[in-house]
DSSP file (Angstrom, degrees, kcal/mol; ACC not computed):
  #  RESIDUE AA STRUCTURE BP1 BP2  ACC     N-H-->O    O-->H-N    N-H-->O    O-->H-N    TCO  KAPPA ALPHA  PHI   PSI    X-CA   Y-CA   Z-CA
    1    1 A X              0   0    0      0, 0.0     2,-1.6     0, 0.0     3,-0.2   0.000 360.0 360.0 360.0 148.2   -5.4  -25.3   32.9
    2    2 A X    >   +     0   0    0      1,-0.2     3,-1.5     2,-0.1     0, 0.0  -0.642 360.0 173.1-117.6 106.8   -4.1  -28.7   33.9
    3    3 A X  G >   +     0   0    0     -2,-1.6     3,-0.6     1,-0.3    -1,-0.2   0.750  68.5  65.1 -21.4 -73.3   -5.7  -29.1   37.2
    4    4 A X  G 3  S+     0   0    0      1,-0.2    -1,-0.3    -3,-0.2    -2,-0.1   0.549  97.7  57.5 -50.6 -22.7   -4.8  -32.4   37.9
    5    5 A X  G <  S+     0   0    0     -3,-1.5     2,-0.6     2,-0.0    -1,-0.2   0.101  90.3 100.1 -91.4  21.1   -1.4  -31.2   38.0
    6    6 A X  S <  S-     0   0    0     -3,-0.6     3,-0.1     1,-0.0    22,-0.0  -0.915  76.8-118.2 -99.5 100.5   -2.3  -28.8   40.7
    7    7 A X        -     0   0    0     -2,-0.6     2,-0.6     1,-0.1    20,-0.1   0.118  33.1-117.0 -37.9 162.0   -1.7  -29.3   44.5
    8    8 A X        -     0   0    0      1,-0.1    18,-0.2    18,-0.1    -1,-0.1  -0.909  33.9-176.0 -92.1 138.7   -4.9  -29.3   46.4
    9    9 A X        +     0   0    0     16,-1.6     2,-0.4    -2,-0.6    17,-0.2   0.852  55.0  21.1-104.3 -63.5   -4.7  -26.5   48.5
   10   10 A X  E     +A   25   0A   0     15,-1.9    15,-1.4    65,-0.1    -1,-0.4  -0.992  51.2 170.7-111.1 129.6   -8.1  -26.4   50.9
   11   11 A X  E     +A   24   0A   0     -2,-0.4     2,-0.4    13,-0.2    13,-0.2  -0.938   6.7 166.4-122.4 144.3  -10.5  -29.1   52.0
   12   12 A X  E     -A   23   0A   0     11,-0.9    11,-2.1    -2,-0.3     2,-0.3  -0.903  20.5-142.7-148.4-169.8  -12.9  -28.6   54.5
   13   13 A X  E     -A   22   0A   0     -2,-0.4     2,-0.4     9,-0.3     9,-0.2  -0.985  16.6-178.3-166.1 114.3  -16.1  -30.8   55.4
   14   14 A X        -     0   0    0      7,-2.7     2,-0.6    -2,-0.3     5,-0.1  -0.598  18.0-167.7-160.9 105.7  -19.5  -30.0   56.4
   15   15 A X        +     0   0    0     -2,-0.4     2,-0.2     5,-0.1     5,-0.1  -0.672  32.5 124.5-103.5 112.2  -22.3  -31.4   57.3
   16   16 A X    >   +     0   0    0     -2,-0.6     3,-3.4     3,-0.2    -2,-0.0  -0.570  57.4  23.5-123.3-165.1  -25.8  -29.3   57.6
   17   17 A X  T 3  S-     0   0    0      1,-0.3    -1,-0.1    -2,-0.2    -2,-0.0   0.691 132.5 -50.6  16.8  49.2  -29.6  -28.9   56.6
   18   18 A X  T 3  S+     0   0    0      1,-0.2    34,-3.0    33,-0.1    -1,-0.3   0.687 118.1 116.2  83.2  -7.7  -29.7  -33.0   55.6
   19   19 A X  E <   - B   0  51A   0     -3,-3.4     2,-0.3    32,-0.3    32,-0.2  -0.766  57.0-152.1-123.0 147.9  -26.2  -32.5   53.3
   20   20 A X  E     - B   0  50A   0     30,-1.1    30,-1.0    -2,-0.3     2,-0.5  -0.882  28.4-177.5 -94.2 146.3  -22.5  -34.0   53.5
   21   21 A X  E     + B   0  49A   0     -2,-0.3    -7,-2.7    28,-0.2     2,-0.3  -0.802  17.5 167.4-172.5 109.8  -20.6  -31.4   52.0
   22   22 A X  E     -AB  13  48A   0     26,-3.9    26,-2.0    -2,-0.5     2,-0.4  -0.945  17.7-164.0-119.4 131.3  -16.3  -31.5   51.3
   23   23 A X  E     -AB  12  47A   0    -11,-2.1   -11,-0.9    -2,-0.3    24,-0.2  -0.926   9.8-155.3-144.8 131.8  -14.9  -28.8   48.9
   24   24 A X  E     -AB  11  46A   0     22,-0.7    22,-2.0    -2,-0.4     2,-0.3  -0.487  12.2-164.1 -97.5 131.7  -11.7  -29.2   47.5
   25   25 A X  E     +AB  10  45A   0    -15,-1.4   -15,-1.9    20,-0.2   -16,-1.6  -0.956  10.5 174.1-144.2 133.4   -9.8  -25.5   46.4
   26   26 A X  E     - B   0  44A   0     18,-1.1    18,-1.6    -2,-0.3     2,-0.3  -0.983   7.9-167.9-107.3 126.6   -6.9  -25.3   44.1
   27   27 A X  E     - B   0  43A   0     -2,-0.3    16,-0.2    16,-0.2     2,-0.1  -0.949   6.0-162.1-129.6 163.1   -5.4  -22.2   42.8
   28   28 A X        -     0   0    0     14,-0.7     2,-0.3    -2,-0.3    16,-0.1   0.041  27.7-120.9-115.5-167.2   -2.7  -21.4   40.0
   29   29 A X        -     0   0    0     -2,-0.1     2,-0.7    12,-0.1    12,-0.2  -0.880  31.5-143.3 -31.3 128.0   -0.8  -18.3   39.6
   30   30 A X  B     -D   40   0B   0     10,-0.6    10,-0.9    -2,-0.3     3,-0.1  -0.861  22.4-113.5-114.8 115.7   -1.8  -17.0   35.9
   31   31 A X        -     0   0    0     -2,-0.7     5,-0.1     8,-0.1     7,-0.1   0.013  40.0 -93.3 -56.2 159.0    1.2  -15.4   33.9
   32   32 A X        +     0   0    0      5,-0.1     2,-0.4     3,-0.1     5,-0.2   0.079  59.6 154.1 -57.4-178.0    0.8  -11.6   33.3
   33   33 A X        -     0   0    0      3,-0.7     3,-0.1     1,-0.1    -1,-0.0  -0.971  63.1 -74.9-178.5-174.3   -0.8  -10.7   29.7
   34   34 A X  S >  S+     0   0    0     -2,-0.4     3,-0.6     1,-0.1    -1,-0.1   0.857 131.4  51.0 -57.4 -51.3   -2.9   -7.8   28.0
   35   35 A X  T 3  S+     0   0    0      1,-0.3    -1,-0.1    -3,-0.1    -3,-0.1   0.759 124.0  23.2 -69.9 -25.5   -5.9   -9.1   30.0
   36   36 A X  T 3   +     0   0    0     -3,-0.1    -3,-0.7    -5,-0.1    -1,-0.3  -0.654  64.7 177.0-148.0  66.8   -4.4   -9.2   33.3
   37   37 A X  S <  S+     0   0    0     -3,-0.6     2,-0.3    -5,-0.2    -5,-0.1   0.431  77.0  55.4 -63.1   3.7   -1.2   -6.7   33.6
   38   38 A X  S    S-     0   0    0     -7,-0.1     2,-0.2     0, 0.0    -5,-0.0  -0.950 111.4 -81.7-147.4 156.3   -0.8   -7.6   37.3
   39   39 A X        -     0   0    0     -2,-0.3    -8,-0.1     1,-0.1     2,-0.1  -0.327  52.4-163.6 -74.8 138.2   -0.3  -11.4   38.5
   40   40 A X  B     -D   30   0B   0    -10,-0.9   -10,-0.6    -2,-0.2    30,-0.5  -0.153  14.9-133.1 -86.0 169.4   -3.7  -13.3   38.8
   41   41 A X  E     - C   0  66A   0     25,-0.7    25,-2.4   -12,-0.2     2,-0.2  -0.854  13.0-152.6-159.7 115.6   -4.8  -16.5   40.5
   42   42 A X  E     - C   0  65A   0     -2,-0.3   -14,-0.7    23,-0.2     2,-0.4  -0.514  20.9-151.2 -73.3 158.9   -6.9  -18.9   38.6
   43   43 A X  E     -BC  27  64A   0     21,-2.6    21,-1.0    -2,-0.2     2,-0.3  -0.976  20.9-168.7-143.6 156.8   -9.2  -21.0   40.9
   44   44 A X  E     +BC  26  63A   0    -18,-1.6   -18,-1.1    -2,-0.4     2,-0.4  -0.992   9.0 178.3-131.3 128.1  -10.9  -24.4   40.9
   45   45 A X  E     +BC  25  62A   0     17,-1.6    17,-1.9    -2,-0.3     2,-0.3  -0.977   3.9 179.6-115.1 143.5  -13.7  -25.2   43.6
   46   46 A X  E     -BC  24  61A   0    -22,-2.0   -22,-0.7    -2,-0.4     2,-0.4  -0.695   7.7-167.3-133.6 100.4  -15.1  -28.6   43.2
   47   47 A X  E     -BC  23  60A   0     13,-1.4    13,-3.0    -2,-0.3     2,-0.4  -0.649   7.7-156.9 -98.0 145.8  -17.7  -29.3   45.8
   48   48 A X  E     -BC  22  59A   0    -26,-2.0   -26,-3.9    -2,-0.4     2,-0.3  -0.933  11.5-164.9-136.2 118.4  -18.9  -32.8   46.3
   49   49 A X  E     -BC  21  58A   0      9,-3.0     9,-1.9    -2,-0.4     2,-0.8  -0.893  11.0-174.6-124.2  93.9  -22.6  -33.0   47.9
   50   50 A X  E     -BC  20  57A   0    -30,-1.0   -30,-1.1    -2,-0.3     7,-0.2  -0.775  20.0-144.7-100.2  89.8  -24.1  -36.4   49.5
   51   51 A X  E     -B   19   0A   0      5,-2.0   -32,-0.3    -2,-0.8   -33,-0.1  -0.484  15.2-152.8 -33.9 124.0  -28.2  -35.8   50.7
   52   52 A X  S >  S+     0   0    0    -34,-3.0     3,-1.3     1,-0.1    -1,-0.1   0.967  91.8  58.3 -71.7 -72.4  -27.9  -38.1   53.8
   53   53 A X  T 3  S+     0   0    0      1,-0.2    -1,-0.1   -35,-0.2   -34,-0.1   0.515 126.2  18.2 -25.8 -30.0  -31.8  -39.0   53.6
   54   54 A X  T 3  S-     0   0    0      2,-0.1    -1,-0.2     0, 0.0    -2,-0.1   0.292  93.7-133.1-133.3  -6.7  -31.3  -40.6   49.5
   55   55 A X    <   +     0   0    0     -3,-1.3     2,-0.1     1,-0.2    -2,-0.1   0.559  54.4 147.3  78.9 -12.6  -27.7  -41.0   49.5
   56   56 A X        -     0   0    0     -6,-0.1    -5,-2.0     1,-0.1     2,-0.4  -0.377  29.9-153.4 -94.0 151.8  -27.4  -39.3   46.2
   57   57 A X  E     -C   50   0A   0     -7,-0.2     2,-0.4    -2,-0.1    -7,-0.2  -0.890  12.6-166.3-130.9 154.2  -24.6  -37.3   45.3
   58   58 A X  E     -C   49   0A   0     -9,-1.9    -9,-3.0    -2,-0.4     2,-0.5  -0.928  12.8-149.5-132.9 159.1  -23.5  -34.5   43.2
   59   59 A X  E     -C   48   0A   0     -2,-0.4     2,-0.5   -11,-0.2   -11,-0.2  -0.932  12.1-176.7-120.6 119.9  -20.3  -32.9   41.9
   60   60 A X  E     -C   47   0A   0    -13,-3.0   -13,-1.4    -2,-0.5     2,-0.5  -0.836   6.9-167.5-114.2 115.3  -20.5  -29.2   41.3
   61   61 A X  E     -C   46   0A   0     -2,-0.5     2,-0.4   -15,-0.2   -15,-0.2  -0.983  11.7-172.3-123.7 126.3  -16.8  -27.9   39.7
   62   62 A X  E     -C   45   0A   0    -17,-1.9   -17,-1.6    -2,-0.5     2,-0.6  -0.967   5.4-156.6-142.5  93.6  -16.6  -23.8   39.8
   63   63 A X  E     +C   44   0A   0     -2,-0.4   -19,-0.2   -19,-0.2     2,-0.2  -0.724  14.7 172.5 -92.1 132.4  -13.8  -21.7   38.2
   64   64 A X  E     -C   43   0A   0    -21,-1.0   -21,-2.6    -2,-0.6     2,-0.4  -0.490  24.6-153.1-124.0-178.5  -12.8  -18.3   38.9
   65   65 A X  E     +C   42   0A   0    -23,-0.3     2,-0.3    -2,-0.2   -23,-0.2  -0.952  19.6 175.4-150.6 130.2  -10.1  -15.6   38.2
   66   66 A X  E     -C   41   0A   0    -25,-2.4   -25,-0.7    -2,-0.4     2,-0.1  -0.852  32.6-136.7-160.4 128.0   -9.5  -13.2   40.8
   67   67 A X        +     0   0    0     -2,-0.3     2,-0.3   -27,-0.2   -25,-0.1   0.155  68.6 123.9 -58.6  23.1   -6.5  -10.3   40.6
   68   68 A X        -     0   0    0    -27,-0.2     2,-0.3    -2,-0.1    -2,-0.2  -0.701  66.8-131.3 -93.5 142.2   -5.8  -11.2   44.1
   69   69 A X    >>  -     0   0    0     -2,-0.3     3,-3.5     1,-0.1     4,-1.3  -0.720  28.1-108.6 -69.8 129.5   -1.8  -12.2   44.1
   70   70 A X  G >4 S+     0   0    0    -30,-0.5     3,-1.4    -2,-0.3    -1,-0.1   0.840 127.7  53.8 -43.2 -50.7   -1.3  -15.6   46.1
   71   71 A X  G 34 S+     0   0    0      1,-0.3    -1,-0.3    -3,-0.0     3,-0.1   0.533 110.1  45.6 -39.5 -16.4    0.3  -13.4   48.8
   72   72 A X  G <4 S+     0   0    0     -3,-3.5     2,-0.4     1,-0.5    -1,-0.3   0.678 130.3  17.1 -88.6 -34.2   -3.0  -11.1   48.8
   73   73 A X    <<  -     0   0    0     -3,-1.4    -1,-0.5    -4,-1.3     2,-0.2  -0.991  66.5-167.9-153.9 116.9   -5.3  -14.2   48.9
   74   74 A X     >  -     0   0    0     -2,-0.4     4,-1.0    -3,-0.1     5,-0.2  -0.513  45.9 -93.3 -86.3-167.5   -4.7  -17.8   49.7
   75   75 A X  H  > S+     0   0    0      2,-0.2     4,-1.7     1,-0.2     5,-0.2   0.903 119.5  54.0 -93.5  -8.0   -7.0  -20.4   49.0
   76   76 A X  H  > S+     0   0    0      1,-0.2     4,-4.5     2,-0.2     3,-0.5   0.990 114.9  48.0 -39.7 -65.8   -9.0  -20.6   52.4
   77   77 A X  H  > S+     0   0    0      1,-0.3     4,-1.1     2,-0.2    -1,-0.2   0.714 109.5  48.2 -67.3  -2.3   -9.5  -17.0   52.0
   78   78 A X  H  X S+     0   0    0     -4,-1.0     4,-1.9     2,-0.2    -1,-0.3   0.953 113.0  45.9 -88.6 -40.6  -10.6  -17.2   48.6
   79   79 A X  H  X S+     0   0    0     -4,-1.7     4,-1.4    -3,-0.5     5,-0.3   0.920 109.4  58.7 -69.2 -44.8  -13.1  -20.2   49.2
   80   80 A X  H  < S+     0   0    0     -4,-4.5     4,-0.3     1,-0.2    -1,-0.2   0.851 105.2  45.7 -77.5 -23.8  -14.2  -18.3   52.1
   81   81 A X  H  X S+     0   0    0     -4,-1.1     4,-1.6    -5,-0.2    -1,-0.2   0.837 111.6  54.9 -29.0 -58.2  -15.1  -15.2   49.7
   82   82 A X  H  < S+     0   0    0     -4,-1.9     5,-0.3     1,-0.2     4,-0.2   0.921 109.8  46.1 -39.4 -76.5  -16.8  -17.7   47.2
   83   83 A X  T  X S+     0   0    0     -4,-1.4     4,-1.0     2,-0.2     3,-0.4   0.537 107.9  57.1 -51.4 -16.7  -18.9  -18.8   50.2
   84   84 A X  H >> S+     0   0    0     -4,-0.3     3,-1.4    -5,-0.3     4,-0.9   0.839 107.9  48.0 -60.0 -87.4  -19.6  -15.2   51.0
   85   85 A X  H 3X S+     0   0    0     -4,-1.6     4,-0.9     1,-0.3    -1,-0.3   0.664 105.3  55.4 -22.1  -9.7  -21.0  -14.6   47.6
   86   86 A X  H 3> S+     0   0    0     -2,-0.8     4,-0.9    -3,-0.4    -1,-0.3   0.691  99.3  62.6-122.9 -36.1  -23.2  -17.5   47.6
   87   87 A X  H << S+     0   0    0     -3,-1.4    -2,-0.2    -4,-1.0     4,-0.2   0.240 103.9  53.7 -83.2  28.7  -24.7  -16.1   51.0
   88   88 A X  H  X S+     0   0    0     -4,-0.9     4,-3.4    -3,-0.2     5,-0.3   0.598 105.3  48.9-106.1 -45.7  -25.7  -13.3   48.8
   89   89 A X  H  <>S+     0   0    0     -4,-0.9     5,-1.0    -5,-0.5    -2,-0.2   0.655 111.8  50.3 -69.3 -10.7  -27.3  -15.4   46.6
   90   90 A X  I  X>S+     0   0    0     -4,-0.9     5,-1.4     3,-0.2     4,-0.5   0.944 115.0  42.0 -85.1 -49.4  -29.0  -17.0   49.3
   91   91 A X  I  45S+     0   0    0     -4,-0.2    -2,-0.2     3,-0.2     4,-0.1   0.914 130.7  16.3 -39.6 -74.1  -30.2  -14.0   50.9
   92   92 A X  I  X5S+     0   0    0     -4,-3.4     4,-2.0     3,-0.1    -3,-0.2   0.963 127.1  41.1 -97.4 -63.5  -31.3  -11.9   48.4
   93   93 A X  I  >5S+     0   0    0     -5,-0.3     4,-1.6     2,-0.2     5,-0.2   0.530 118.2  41.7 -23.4 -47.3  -31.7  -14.2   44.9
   94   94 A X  I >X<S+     0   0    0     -5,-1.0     4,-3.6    -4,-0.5     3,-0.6   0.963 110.4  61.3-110.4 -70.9  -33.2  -17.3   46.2
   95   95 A X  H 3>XS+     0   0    0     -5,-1.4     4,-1.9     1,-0.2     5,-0.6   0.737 114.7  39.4   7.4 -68.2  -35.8  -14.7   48.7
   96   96 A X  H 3X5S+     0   0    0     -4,-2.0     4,-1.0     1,-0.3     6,-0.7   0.901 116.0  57.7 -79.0 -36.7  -37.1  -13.2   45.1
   97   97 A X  H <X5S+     0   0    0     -4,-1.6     4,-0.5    -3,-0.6    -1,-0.3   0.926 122.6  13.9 -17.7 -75.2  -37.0  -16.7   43.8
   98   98 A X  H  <5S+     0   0    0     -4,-3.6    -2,-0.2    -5,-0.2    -3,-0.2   0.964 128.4  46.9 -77.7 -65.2  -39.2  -18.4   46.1
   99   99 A X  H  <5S+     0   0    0     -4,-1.9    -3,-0.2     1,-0.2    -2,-0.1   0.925 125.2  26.7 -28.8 -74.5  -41.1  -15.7   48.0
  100  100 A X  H  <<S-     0   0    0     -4,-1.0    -1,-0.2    -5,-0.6    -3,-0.2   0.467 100.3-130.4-103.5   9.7  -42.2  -13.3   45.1
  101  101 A X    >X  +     0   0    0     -4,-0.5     3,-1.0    -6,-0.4     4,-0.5   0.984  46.0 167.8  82.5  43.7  -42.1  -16.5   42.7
  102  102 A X  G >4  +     0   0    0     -6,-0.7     3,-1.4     1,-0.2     5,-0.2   0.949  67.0  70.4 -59.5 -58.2  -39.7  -14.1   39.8
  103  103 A X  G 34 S+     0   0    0      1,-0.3    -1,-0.2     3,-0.1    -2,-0.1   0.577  98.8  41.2  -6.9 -41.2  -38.9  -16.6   38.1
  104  104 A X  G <4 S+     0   0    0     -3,-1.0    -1,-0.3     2,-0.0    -2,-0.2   0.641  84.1 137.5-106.6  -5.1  -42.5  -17.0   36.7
  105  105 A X    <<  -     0   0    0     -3,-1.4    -3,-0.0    -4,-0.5    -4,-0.0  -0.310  53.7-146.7 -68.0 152.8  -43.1  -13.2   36.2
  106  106 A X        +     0   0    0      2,-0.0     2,-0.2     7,-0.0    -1,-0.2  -0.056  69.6 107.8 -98.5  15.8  -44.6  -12.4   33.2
  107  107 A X        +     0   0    0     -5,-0.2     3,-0.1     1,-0.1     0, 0.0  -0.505  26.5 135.4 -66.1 130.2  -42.5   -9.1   33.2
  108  108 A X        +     0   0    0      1,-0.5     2,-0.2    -2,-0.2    -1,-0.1   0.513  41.3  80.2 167.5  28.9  -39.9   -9.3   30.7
  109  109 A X  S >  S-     0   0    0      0, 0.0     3,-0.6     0, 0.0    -1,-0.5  -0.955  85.3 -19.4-150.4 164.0  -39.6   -5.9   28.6
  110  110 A X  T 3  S-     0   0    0      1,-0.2     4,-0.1    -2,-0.2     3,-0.1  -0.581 114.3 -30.4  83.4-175.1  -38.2   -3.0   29.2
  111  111 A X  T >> S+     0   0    0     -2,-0.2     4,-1.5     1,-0.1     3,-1.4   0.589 112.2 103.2 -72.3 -30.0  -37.2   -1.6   32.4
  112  112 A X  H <> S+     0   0    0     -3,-0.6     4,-1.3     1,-0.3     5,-0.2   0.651  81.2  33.2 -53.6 -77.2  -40.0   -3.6   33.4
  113  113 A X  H 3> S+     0   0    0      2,-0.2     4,-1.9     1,-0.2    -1,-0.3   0.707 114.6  58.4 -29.0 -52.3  -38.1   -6.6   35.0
  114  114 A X  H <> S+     0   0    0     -3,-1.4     4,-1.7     1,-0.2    -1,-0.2   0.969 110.0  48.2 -71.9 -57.1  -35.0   -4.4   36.3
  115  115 A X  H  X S+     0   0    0     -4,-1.5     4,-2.9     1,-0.2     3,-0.4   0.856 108.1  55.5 -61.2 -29.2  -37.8   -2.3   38.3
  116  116 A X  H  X S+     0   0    0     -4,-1.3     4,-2.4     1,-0.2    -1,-0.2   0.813 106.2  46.4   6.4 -74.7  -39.3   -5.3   39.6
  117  117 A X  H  X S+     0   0    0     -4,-1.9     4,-1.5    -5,-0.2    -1,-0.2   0.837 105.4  65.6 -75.4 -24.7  -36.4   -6.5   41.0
  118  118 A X  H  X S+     0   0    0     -4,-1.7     4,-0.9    -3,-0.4     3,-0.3   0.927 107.5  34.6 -36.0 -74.4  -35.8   -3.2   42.5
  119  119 A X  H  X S+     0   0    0     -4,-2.9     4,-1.7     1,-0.2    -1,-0.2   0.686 109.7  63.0 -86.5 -10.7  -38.7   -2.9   44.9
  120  120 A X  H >X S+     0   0    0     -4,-2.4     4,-1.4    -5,-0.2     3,-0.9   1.000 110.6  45.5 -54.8 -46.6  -38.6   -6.6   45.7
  121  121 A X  H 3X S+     0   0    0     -4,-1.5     4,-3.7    -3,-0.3     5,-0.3   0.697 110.7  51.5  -5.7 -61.6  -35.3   -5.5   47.0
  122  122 A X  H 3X S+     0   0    0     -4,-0.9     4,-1.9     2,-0.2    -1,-0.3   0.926 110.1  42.5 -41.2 -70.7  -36.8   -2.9   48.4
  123  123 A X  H <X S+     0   0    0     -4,-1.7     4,-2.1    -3,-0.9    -2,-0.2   0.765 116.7  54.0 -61.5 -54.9  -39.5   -5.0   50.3
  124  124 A X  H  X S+     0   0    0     -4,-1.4     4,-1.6     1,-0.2    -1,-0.2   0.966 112.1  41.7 -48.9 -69.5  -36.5   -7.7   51.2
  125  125 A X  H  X S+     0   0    0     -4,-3.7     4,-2.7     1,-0.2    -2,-0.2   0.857 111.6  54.7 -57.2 -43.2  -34.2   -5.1   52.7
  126  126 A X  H  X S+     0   0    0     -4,-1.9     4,-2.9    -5,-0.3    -1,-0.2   0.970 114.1  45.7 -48.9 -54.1  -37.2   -3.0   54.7
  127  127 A X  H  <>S+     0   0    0     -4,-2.1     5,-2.1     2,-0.2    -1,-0.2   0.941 112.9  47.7 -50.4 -43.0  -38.1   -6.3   56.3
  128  128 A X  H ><5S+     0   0    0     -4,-1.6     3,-2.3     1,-0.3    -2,-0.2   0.919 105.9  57.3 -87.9 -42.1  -34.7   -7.2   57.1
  129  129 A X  H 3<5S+     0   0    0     -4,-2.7    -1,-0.3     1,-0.2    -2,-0.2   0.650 108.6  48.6  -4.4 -54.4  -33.9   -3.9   58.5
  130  130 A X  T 3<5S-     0   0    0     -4,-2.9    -1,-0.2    -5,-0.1    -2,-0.2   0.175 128.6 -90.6-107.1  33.3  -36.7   -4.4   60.9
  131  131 A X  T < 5S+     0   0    0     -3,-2.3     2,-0.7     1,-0.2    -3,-0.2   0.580  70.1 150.5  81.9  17.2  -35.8   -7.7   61.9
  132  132 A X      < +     0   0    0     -5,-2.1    -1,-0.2    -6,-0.2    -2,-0.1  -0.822  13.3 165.8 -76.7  92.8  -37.4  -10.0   59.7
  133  133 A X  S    S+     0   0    0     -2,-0.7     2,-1.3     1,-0.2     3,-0.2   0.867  73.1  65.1 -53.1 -56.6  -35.8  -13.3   59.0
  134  134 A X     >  -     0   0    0      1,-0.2     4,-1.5    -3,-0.1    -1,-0.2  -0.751  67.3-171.7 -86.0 105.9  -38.7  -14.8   57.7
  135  135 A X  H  > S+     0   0    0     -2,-1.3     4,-2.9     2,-0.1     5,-0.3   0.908  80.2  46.1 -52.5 -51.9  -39.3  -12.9   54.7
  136  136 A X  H >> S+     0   0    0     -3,-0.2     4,-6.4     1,-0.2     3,-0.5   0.998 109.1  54.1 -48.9 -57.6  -42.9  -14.4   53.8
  137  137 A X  H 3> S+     0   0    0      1,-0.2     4,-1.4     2,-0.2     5,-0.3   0.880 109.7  52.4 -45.9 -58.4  -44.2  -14.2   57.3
  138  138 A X  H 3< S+     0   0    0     -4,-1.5    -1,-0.2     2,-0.3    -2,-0.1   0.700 108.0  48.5 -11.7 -61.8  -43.2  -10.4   57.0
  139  139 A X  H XX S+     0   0    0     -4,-2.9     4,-3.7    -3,-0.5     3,-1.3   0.899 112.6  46.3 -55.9 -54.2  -45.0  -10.0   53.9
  140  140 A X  H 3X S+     0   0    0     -4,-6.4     4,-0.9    -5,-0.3     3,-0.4   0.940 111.7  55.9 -76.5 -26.2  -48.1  -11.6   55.2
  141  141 A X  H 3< S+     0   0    0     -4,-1.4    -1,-0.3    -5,-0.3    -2,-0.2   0.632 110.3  43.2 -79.8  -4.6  -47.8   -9.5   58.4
  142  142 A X  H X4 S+     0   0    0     -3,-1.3     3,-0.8    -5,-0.3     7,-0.7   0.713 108.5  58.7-122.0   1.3  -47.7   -6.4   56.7
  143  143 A X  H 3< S+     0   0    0     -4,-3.7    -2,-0.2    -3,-0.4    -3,-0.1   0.950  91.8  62.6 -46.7 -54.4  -50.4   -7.2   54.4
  144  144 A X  T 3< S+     0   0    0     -4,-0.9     2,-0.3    -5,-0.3    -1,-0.2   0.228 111.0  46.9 -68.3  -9.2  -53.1   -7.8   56.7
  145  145 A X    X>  -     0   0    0     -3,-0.8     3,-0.9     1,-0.1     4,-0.6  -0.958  67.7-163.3-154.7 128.5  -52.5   -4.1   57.7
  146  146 A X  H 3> S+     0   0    0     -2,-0.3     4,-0.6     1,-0.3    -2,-0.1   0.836  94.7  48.3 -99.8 -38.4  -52.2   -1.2   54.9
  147  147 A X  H 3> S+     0   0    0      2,-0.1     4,-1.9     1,-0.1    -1,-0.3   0.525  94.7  85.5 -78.0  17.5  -50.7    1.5   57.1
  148  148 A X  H X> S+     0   0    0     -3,-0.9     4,-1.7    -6,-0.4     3,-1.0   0.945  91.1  43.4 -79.6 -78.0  -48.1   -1.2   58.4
  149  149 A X  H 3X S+     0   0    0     -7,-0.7     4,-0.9    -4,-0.6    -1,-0.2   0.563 107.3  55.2 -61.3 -19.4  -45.7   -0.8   55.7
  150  150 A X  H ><>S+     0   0    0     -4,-0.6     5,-2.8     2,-0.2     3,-0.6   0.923 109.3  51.0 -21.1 -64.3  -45.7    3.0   55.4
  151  151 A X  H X<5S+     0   0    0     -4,-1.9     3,-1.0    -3,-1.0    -2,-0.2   0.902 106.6  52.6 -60.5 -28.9  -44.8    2.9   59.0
  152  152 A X  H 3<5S+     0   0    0     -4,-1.7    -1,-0.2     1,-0.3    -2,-0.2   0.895 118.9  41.0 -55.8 -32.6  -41.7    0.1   58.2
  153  153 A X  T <<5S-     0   0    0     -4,-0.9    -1,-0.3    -3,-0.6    -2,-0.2   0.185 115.9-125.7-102.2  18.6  -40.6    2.8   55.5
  154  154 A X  T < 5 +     0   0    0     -3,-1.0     2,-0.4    -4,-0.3    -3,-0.2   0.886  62.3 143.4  19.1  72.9  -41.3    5.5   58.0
  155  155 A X      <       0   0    0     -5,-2.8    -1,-0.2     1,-0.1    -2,-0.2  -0.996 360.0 360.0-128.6 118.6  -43.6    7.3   55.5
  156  156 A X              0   0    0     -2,-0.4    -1,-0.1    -3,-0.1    -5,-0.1   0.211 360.0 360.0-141.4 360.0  -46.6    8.7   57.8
């Protein structure tokens, strides 16, 4: 696609958690085909990220496809979809990531992995259900007590 020859469509700007953080959204209209029998929108997000504390910055450039018609979907709503999605990843992905440390399991044939991820899931969603933010703290509160988490899953 030739980008540069693509309006910019959305900017917005936001600064949290220590970061400066502007992303720029263009989308295309993508002619029909075999692949796509109904009009498309290609997308370009290119988010630009400044640490305030080191100054250092990065440029993160993300393309997507989405059967939404520009008339379905402009590009606010479309970045604001992305950013949904990413607060999934934040949520649940980064959780199994840091918390139960997934990344380093030694799991990795088989079903083995896929159930894994299952009952971290599990664990994540029980917690969150009963109003646990802090996943770890969760965990360690319902170690420390063996009937606790029966009672979270209301298994008695």
């Amino acid at each position: 696609m030739p980008w540069r020859d693509v309006p910019l469509l959305d900017k917005t700007r936001a600064t949290a958690h220590g970061r400066d953080e502007i992303r720029r959204v263009k989308t295309a209209t993508v002619a029909r085909g075999l692949d796509f029998p109904h009009a498309a929108q290609a997308v370009q997000i290119v988010r630009r990220r400044r640490t305030i504390t080191t100054d250092r910055v990065t440029l993160q450039r993300v393309y997507a496809v989405t059967d939404l018609a520009a008339h379905q979907a402009d590009a606010p709503e479309i970045a604001h979809h992305v950013r949904e999605h990413w607060g999934i990843e934040n949520k649940i992905h980064h959780v199994r990531d840091t918390t139960f440390t997934e990344d380093a399991s030694r799991m990795r044939t088989g079903t083995a992995p896929r159930a894994m991820a299952t009952l971290r899931n599990l664990a994540i969603g029980a917690l969150r259900l009963t109003g646990y933010d802090n996943i770890a703290a969760g965990l360690r509160k319902h170690s420390r007590d063996a009937t606790r988490p029966l009672t979270t899953l209301d298994i008695t």
